[in-house]
C-alpha positions in Angstrom: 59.2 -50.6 -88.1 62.2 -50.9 -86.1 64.9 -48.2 -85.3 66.3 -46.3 -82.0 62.8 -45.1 -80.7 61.5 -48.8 -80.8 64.4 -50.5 -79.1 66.5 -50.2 -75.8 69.7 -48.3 -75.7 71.7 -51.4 -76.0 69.1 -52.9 -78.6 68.6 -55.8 -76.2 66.0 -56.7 -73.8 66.6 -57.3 -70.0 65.8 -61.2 -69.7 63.4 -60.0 -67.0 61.3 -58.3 -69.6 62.0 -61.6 -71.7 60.6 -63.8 -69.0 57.8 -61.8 -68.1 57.0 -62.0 -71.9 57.1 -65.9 -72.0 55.3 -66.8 -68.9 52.2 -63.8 -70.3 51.9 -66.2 -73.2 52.6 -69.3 -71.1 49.3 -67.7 -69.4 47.5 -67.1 -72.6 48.0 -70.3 -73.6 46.8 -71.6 -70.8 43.9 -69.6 -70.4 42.5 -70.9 -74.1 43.5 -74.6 -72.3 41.7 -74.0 -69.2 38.8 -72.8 -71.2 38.3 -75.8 -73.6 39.3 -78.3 -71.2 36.5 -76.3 -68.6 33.4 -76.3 -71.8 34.2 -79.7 -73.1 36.4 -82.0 -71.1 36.0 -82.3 -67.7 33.5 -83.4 -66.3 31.0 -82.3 -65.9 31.3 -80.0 -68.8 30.0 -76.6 -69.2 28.2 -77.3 -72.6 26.9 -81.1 -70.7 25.5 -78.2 -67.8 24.4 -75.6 -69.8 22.9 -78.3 -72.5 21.0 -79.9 -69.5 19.7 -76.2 -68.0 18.9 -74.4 -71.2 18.6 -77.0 -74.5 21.7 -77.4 -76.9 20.8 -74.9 -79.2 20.9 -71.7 -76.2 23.5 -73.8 -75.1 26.0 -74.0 -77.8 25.5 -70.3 -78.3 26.1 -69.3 -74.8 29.0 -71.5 -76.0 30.2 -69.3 -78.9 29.5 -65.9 -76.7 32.0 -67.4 -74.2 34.5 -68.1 -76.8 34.9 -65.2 -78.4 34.8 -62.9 -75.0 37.6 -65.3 -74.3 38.8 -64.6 -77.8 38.6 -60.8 -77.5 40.1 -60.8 -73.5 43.2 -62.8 -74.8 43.9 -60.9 -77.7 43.7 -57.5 -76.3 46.0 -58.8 -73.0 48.8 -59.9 -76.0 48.5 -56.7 -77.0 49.5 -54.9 -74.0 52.2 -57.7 -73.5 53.3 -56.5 -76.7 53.8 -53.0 -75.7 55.0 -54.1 -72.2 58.0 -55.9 -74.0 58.3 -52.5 -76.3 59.3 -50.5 -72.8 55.7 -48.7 -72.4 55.7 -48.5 -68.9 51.6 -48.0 -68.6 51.4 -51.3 -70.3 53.7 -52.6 -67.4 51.1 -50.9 -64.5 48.0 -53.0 -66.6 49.8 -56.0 -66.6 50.5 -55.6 -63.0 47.2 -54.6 -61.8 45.9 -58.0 -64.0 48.4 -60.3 -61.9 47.2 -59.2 -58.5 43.6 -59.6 -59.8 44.1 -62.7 -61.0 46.3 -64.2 -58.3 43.0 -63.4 -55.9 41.3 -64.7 -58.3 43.1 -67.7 -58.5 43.4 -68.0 -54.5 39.3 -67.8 -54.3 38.8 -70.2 -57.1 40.9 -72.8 -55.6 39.5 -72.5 -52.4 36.0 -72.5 -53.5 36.5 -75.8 -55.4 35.2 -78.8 -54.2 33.7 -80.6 -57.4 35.3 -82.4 -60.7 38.6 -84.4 -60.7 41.3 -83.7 -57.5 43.6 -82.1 -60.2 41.4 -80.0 -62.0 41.1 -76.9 -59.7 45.4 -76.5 -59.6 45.0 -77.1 -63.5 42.7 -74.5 -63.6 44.3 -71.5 -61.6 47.7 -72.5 -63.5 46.9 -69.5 -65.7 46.1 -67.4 -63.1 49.8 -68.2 -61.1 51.2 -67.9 -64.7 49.7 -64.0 -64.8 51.3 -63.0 -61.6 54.5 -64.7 -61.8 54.9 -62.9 -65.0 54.3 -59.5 -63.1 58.2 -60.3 -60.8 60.8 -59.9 -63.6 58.3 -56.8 -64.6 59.5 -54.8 -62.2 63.0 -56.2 -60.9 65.5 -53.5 -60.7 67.2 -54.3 -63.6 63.7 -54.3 -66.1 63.1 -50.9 -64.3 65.3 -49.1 -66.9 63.7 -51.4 -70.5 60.8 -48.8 -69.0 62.6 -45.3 -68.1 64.7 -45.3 -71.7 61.6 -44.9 -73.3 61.2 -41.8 -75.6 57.8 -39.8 -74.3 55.6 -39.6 -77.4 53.3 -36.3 -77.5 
């Protein structure tokens, strides 16, 4: 449903909110990458490790538990990208909080990487930079009022 309460006083994004939207699912994206690339890909794979540690069978369902986590995690973030682009300014705070997070957690990966191909670590915190470069145009000065022309909702 679309009307005045679901859009912005001038019925157009900012291009901050915009580009915050595309580099989220630039992130996504990349995330479900990383992940497939990470279980059956590079070596050496997580399903070759946890085939070799705990037999194919415990292995490909470890596997299928990590997938749909993975599945769950990436559908719920869309979600509150979705309501970040809407103007909800809570959705804005969650999305910021998960950029710092993950650019940590990016900066301890990468540091703690020392096995697999040269370019795999970079490759694999690429999502993580992704997630907090998407948290800038957030909170520019000129996205700041996509989050204050909000109607409050009881």
């Amino acid at each position: 449903m679309t009307g005045a309460a679901g859009s912005s006083t001038t019925g157009v994004r900012p291009k901050e909110i915009e580009a915050a939207w595309l580099l989220t699912l630039a992130a996504v994206v990349g995330q479900a990458v990383v992940w497939v690339l990470g279980a059956f890909v590079v070596d050496p794979t997580g399903l070759d490790d946890m085939t070799s540690v705990s037999g194919a069978d415990a292995a490909a369902r470890q596997l299928a538990l990590s997938g749909g986590v993975l599945t769950v995690v990436l559908a719920g973030w869309l979600a509150v990208a979705v309501k970040m682009r809407a103007g909800r300014a809570w959705a804005r705070a969650v999305l910021g909080v998960a950029g710092a997070l993950c650019l940590v957690a990016a900066a301890t990966d990468f540091s703690m990487s020392g096995t697999g191909p040269a370019d795999w670590p970079l490759l694999a915190c690429l999502p993580d930079l992704l997630t907090a470069a998407a948290v800038v145009p957030m909170f520019l000065p000129a996205a700041r009022t996509h989050f204050q022309a909000r109607p409050r909702r009881a």
